[in-house]
Every structure is written in structure tokens, then in C-alpha cells.
Wavefront OBJ file of the C-alpha trace (Angstrom):
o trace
v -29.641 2.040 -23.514
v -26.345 0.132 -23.269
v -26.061 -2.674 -20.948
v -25.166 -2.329 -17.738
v -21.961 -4.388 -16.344
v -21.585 -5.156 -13.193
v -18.281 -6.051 -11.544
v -17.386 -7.673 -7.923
v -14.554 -7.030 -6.469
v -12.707 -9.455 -3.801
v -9.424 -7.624 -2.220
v -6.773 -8.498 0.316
v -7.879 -6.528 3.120
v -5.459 -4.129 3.777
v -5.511 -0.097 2.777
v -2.409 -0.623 0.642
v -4.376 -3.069 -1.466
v -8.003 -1.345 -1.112
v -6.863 1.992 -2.102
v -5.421 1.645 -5.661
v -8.685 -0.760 -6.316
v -10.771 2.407 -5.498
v -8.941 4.225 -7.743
v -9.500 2.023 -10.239
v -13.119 1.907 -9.754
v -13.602 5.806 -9.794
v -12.041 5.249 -13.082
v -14.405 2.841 -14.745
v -17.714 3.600 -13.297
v -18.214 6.346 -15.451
v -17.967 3.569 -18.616
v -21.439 1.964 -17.638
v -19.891 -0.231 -14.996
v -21.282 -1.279 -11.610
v -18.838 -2.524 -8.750
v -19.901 -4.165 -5.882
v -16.577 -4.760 -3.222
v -16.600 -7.684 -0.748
v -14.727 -7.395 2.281
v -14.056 -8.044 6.049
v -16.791 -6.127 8.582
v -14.015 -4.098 10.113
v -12.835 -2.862 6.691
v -16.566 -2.338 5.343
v -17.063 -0.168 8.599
v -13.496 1.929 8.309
v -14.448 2.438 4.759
v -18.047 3.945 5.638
v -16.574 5.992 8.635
v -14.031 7.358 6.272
v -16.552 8.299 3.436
v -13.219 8.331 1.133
v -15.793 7.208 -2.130
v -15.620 10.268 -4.716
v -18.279 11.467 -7.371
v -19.380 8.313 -9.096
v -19.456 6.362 -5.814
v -22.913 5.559 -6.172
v -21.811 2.933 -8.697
v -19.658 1.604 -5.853
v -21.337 -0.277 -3.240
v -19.529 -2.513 -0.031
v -20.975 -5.901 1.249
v -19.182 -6.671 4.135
v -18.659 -10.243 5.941
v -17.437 -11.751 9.281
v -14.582 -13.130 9.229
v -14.573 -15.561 12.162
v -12.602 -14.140 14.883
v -14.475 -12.631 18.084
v -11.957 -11.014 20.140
v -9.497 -7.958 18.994
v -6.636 -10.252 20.052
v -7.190 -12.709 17.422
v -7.780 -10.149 15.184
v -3.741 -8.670 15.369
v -2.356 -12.091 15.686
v -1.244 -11.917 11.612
v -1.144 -15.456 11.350
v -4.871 -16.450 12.504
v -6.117 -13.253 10.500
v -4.595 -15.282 7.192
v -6.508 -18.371 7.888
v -9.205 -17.153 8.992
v -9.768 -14.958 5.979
v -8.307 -17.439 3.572
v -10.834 -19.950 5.192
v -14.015 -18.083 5.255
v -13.932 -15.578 2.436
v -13.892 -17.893 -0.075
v -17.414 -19.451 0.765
v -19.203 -15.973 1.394
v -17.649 -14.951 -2.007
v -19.715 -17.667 -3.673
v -22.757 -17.603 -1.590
v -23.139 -13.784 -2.640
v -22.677 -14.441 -6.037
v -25.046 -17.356 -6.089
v -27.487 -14.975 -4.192
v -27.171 -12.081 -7.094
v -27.841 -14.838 -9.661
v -31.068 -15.806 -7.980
v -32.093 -12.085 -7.245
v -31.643 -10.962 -10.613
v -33.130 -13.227 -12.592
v -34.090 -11.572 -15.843
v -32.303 -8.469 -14.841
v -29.411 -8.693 -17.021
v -27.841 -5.421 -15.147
v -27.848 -6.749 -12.065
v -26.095 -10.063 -12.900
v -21.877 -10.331 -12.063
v -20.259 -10.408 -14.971
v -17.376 -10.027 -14.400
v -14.535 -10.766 -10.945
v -11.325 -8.372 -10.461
v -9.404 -10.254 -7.526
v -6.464 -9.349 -5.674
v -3.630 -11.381 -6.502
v -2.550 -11.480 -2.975
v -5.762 -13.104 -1.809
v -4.499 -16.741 -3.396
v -7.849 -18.227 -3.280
v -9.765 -15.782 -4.414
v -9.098 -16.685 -8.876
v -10.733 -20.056 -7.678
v -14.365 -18.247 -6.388
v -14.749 -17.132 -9.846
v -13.395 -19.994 -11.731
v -15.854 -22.370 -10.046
v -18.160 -19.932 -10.625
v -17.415 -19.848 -14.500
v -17.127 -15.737 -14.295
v -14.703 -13.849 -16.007
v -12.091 -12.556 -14.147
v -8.995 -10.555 -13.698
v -5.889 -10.134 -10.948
v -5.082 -7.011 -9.281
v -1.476 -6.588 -7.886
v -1.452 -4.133 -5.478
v 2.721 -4.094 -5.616
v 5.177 -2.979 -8.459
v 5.691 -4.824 -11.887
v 9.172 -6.187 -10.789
v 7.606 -7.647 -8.107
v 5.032 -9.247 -9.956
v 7.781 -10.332 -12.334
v 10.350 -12.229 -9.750
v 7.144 -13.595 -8.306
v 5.960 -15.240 -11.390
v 9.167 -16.227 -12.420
v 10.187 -17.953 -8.979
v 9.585 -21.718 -10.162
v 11.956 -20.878 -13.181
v 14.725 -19.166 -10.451
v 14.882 -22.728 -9.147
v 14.776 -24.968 -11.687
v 17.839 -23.118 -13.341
v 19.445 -23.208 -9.995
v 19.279 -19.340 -9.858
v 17.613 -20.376 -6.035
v 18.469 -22.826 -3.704
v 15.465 -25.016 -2.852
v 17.331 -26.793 -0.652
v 18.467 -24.220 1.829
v 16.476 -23.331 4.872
v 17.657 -20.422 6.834
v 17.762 -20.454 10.667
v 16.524 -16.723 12.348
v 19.332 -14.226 11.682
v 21.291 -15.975 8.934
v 22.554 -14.316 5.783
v 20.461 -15.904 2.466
v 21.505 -15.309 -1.087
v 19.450 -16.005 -3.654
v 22.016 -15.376 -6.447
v 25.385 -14.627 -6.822
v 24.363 -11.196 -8.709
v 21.557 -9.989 -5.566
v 22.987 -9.097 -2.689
v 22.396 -11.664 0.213
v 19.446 -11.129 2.757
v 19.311 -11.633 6.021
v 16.442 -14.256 7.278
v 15.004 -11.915 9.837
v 13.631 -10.048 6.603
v 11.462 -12.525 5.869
v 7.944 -13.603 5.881
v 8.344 -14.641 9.198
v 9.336 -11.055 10.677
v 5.510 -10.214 10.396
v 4.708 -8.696 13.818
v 2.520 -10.150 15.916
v 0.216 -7.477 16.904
v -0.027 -6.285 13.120
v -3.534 -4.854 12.148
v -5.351 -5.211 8.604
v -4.826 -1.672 7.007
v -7.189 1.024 7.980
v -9.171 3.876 6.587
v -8.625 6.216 8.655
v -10.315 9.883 8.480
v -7.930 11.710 6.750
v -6.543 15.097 8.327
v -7.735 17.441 6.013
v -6.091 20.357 7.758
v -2.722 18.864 6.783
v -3.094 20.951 2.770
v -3.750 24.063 4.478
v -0.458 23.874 6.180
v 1.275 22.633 3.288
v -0.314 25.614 1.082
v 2.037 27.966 4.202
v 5.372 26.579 2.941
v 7.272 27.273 -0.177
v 8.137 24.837 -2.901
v 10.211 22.025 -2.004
v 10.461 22.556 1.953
v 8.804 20.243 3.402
v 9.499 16.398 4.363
v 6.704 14.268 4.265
v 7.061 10.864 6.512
v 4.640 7.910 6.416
v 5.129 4.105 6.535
v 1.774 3.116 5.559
v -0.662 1.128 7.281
v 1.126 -2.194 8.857
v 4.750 -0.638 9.680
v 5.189 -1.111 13.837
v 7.840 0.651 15.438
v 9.957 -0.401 19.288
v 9.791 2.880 21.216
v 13.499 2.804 20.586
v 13.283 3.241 16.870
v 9.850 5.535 16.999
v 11.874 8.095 19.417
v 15.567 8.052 16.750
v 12.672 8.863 14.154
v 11.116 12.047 16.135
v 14.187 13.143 17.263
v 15.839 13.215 14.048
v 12.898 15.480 12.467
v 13.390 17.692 15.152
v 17.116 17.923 14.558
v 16.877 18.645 10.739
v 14.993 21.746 11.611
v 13.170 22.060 8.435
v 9.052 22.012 8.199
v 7.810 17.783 8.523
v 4.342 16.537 7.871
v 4.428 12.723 9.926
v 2.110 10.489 9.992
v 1.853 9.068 12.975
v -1.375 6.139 14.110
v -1.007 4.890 17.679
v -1.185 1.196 17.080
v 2.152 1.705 14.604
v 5.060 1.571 17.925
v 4.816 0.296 21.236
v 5.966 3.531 22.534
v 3.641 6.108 25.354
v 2.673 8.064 21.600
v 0.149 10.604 23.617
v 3.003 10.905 26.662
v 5.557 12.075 24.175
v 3.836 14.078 21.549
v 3.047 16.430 24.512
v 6.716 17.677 24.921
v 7.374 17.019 21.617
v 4.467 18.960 19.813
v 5.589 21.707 21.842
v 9.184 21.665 20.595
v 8.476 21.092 17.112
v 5.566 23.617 17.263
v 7.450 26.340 14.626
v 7.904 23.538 11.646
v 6.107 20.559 12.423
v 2.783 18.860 11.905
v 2.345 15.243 13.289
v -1.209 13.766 12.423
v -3.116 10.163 12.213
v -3.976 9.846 8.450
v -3.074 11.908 5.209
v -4.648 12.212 1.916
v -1.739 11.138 0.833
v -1.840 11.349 -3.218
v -2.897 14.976 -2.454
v 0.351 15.737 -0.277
v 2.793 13.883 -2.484
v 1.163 15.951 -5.214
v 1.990 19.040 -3.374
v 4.628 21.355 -4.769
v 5.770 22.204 -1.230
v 6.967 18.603 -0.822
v 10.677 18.088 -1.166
v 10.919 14.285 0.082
v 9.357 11.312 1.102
v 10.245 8.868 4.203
v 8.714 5.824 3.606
v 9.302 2.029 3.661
v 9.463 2.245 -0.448
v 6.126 3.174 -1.673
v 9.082 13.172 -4.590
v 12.531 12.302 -4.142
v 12.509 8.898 -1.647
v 13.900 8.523 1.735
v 13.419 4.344 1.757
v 13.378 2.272 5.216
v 11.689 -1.091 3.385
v 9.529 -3.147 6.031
v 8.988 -6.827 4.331
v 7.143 -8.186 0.924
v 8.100 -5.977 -2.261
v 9.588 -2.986 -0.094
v 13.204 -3.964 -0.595
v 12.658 -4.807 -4.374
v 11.482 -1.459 -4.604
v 13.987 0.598 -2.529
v 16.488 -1.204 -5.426
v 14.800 0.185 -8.080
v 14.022 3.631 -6.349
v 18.189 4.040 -5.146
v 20.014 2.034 -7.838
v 17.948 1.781 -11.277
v 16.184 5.149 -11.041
v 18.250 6.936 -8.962
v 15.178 8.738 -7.543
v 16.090 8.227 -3.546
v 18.564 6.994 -1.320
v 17.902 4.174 1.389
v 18.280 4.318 4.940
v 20.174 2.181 6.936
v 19.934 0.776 10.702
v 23.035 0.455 13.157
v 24.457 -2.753 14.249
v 20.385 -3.013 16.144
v 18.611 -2.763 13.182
v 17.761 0.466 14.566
v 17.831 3.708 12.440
v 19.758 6.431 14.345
v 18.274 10.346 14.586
v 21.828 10.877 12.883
v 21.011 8.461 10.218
v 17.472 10.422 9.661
v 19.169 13.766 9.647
v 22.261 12.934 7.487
v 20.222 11.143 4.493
v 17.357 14.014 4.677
v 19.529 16.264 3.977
v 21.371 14.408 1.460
v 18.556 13.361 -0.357
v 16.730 17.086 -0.201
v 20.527 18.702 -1.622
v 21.471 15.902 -4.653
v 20.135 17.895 -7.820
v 20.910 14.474 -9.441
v 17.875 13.170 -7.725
v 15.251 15.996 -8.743
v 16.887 15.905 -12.288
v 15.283 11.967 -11.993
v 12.389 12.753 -9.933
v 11.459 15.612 -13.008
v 11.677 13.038 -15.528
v 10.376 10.236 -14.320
v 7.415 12.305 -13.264
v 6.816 13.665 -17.170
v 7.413 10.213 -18.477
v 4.303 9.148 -15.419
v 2.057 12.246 -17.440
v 2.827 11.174 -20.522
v 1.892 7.810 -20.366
v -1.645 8.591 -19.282
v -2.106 11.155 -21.911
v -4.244 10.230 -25.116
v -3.261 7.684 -27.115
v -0.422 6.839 -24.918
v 0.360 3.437 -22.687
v -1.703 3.273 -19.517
v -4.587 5.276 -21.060
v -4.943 3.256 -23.772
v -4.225 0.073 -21.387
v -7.035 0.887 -18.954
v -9.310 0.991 -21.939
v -8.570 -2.249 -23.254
v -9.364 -3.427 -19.954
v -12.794 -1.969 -19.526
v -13.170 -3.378 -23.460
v -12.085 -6.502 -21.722
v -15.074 -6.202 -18.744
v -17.790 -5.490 -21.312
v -17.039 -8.073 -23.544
l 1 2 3 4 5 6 7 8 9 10 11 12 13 14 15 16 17 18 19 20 21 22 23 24 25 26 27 28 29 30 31 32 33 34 35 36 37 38 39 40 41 42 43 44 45 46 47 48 49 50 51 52 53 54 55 56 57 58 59 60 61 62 63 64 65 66 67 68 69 70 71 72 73 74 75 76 77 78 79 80 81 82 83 84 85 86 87 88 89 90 91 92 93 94 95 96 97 98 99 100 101 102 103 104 105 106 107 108 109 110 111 112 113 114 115 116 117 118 119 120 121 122 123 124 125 126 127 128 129 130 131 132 133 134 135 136 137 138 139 140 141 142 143 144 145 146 147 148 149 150 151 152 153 154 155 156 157 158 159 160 161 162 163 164 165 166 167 168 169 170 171 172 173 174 175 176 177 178 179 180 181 182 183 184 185 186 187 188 189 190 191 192 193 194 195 196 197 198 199 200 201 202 203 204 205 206 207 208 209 210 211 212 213 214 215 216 217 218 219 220 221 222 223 224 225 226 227 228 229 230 231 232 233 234 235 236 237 238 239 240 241 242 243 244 245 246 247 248 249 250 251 252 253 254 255 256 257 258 259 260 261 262 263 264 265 266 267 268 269 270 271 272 273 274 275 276 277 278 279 280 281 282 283 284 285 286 287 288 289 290 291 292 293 294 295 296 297 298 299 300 301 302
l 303 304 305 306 307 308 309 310 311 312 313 314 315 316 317 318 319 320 321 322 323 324 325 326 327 328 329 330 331 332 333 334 335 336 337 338 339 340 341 342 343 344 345 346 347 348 349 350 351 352 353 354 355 356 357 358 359 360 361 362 363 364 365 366 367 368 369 370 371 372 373 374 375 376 377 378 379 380 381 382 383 384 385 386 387 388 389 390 391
């Protein structure tokens, strides 16, 4: 009997991040590979309550930690949730792994062999280099991303970025006479301050059934993930514009994401919208943007692409998604920073009309399926990788 491997997995703990490392998982499991995920006790409990874990899961399994803050106050303040996990994940990470060492003592299955951590969790590659454990990083975010990230130190040493400037709250920043300048208030610091870790949500299963009601390429689907918070000014623009466009919507919509009455207004709203629209709390949301009724996605820059990008990688990406691929069109606030419902209903249906973007959308999507076929880049990528694990 081949040996078994087991992996343990230490992720930034938000659903952005989590979700593409269960993916990953589902994918491996099946190659004589245990993984064992370490995370926060709220985000062990959402995952449970969610029971998202697929056929294989029982190769999966979740120890979860505290991550010393008591009240739910602390626990939105964005800032204390960084130290605090920063601070105190590190040391259970260790003490879990020390405890699997002593456990499994002459149980070579049952040994860690192996650490994938999130890239975005910075002290995380230190657990298992202290440890003396292989390991790999996961980033959660897009290659180009990854790439300006690495490549920052070189930006300013050839003067490409100013190390020198610091930027007072609403200035304009450029980081290169080629990139268009940035204003400060789109920065790190714009993180708000009742932001909650990402959540797993039940999904809304009913949400396919109505999708399966619409013809091909009707419907909009709107979502801005799991750490986007809206001012009741900006939520109501958004739900009136929908309603304006008058075409079937599928929105997302979690209470803690605007500051707005949410239960006051979907009353009257609901009713209104009744005829072509479907507001719920959580989507399985590879399954709707894999729907063919789907004509567009509103999103902060995760289909043709409606982009509104939030902070981190976001406005990398809406660069890529509206000038490089040509695949979606970004959406711009008034002088407020607030997008306007004619904003919302003017680049919908722009975006839903250009043929030029589902001419891109089509190929882009075939060059995605070919590159997991056999023999072909990301197949034969994720195999090296497992290769890599049971090395």
C-alpha cells in the first residue's frame, strides 16, 4: 500500500482565501493525500455550519483555535484581528505540529509532511521552516499581483517608486510615470473598521433553480465578496439601479456588508423587483458564474465583468479585466466616490450589448479549458505539485 501523505494547511482567514484552498484540496485528496486545515474558531464553526466539503472530504479535516479576542467588537476592528492572529497563530501552528509528531510516533501516515501556507499570512513560511517541514505558498490573488508584489524592492531601487514619499489622506500617488496615479484613500489604510473575516455562509441553493427559468445570457449576477461594506448611500444607487435596468438580477446581499436598514428596505423593494429579481445572503458562486443564463458579473474584480475594485489586488485586476483582456468595463463613482443608479444602469447595459466583450469572454474561456485538459499547463502543473508533496 502506498504511503500515506499528510498535508497541513495554515490560511489567511478569510472566504476569499479559504475557498480556492478547498478547491485545491478536493483536488489532491484523491492522490493518497491527507489535509488537515488550521484556522480561527469562528471560521472552523462557519465552515462546519456550511458543510461546503465535497466527496473526498473525509481526507479533509479542520482544527480550529482561539484567537485571543473575547468580544465581537474586537473581532471587526481589522486592525486588532491582524495582530491578534499574526500573534497567536503562529504558536498554535507549532504546538499542533509538535503534538502530531508525538502522537504518531511510528505511524508514518499520520506524520506532517508536508505545509501549504497562505502567502498572505506573513508568518506563517516561518512555522514550518522552524519546524524543518517542507512547504509551499498559496496566493489567493492573481499572478500579476503576485508579480508587482515580489518585484516591489526592485520598483524602488530603480527608482520606478518613490520611497521617500508619504501621502497625506486624499492625495493623488503615482507610482510611475507609465501607471496612472492613485489616490491615498485607496490604500491599506481605507480598511473599514467594522470589517469581518470572510464567512461561509449557507449557500442559497434555490438561487440555480431560478437561474435554470431564464434564457441564455439574461441575467446579471452582482456580488462583492465577503469584506466589501457599503454607506446606505451607495447600497441604495446599487438597488435602485438594478431595478431601473429592468432585466432579471441575482444579488448577493449579507447584512453586515452596508450600514443601511437592509430588512426595512428589501420589504418595498422585494416587492418591486418581484417579476425579475432575486436578492439572497450567499451563492454557490462557481455554479452561477458557470451558468449559461449569466450575461455579466458586478463585482469588485474577481462572464463579461462589471468591476467596482475595493482595495489589495482589485484595481490590478480591473486593469487587466478592462484594458489587457478587454473582458469588462469598470465602474466609476461621482465626485463622492459614490457610484450613481445611472452609472449601474448605463455600464450594465453597455457591458451586456459590446459583442467585443463576449468575442473575449469566449476565448479566454476556451483558452481556461484548454489549459486544464491532458497534457496541457495547469493539469500538468498541479501534478508536479502533488509529485512535489510526495516527494
Amino acid at each position: 500500500m502506498a504511503e500515506l501523505k499528510r498535508v497541513l494547511c495554515i490560511p489567511f482567514p478569510a472566504q476569499r482565501h479559504v475557498t480556492p484552498l478547498l478547491k485545491l484540496f478536493h483536488c489532491i485528496v484523491d492522490h493518497g493525500i491527507k489535509v488537515t486545515v488550521v484556522n480561527t474558531e469562528s471560521i472552523h464553526a462557519q465552515v462546519m455550519a456550511a458543510n461546503q466539503l465535497d466527496d473526498g472530504s473525509n481526507q479533509i479535516d479542520f482544527v480550529a483555535f482561539p484567537y485571543g479576542l473575547e468580544t465581537d467588537e474586537e473581532r471587526k476592528d481589522w486592525a486588532k484581528l491582524l495582530e491578534s492572529i499574526s500573534r497567536v497563530t503562529p504558536g498554535y501552528s507549532q504546538e499542533f505540529i509538535e503534538k502530531v509528531k508525538q502522537q504518531s510516533k511510528g505511524n508514518e501516515d499520520e506524520q506532517i509532511n508536508f505545509v501549504i501556507v497562505d502567502l498572505t499570512a506573513g508568518w506563517a513560511p516561518e512555522v514550518a521552516k522552524r519546524m524543518d517541514i517542507k512547504r509551499a505558498g498559496f496566493w489567493a490573488a492573481s499572478v500579476s499581483s503576485l508579480a508587482l508584489t515580489l518585484h516591489i524592492r526592485k520598483l524602488i531601487e530603480g527608482g520606478v517608486i518613490d520611497n521617500e514619499v508619504i501621502a497625506l489622506m486624499n492625495d493623488a500617488i503615482s507610482i510611475s510615470k507609465d501607471l496612472p496615479s492613485y489616490k491615498s484613500d485607496d490604500l491599506t489604510w481605507t480598511f473599514p473598521e467594522d470589517l469581518t473575516v470572510g464567512s461561509f455562509w449557507n449557500e442559497d441553493s434555490t438561487c440555480s433553480n431560478w437561474l435554470d427559468q431564464h434564457p441564455p445570457q439574461s441575467v446579471i449576477y452582482v456580488a462583492f465578496g465577503s469584506t466589501t461594506i457599503f454607506s446606505p448611500e451607495q447600497f441604495y444607487e446599487l438597488a435602485h439601479g438594478l431595478e431601473q435596468i429592468g432585466r432579471p438580477f441575482l444579488w448577493v446581499v449579507c447584512p453586515h456588508r452596508t450600514n443601511a436598514p437592509v430588512n426595512k428596505f428589501h420589504g418595498t423593494f422585494l416587492q418591486r423587483v418581484r417579476n425579475h429579481g432575486k436578492v439572497i445572503q450567499w451563492a454557490p458562486q462557481v455554479e452561477v458564474l458557470a451558468h449559461p443564463s449569466v450575461a455579466c458579473f458586478f463585482t469588485h474584480c474577481g462572464v463579461p465583468l462589471l468591476c467596482r475594485p475595493y482595495f489589495a489586488d482589485q484595481r490590478l485586476n480591473r486593469s487587466f479585466i478592462c484594458d489587457v483582456w478587454r473582458v469588462g468595463l469598470g465602474v466609476d463613482g461621482d465626485e463622492n466616490g459614490v457610484i450613481t443608479r445611472h452609472e449601474v444602469r448605463t455600464k450594465i447595459l453597455a457591458v451586456i450589448g459590446s459583442d467585443e466583450i463576449k468575442a473575449n469572454c469566449q476565448r479566454m474561456k476556451e483558452m481556461a479549458r484548454k489549459s486544464v485538459s491532458e497534457g496541457r499547463s495547469s493539469l500538468k502543473n498541479l501534478e508536479s505539485f502533488i509529485e512535489l508533496i510526495k516527494a
